[in-house]
N, C-alpha and C positions, 0 to 999 in steps of 0.2 A: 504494500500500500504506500502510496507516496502522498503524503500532507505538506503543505504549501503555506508560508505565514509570510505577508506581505509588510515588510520592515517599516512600521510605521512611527516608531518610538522615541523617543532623544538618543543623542549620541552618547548621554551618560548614561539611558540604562543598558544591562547585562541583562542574561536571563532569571536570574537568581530575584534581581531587584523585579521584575516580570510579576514574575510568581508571588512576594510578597504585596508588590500594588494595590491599591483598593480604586482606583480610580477609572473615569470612565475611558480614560486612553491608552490603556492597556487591558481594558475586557475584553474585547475579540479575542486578545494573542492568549489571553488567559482560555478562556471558554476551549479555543482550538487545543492548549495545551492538556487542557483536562478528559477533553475528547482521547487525544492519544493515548495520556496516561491510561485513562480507562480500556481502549482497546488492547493496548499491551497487557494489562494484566488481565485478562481473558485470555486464556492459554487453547481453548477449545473454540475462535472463532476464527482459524483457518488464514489467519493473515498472519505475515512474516514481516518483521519491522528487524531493519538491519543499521 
């Protein structure tokens, strides 16, 4: 599966800062992030994340 995150963010966040954010300019990247995470840890839905 290939997921795609369109770099929209300041040049001083990382992803780490991403993930802690609470604001509305990093909710997509957050949402998407959560999406994967959740598919990754599903071992029985057939998709390989490399």
């Amino acid at each position: 599966m290939f997921v795609g995150v369109a770099n929209t963010i300041d040049e001083e966040m990382n992803i780490t800062g991403v993930k802690n954010d609470t604001t509305k300019n990093t909710a997509h990247i957050r949402a998407i992030l959560q999406f994967v995470n959740s598919m990754e840890a599903e071992n029985e839905n057939g998709l390989h994340f490399n």
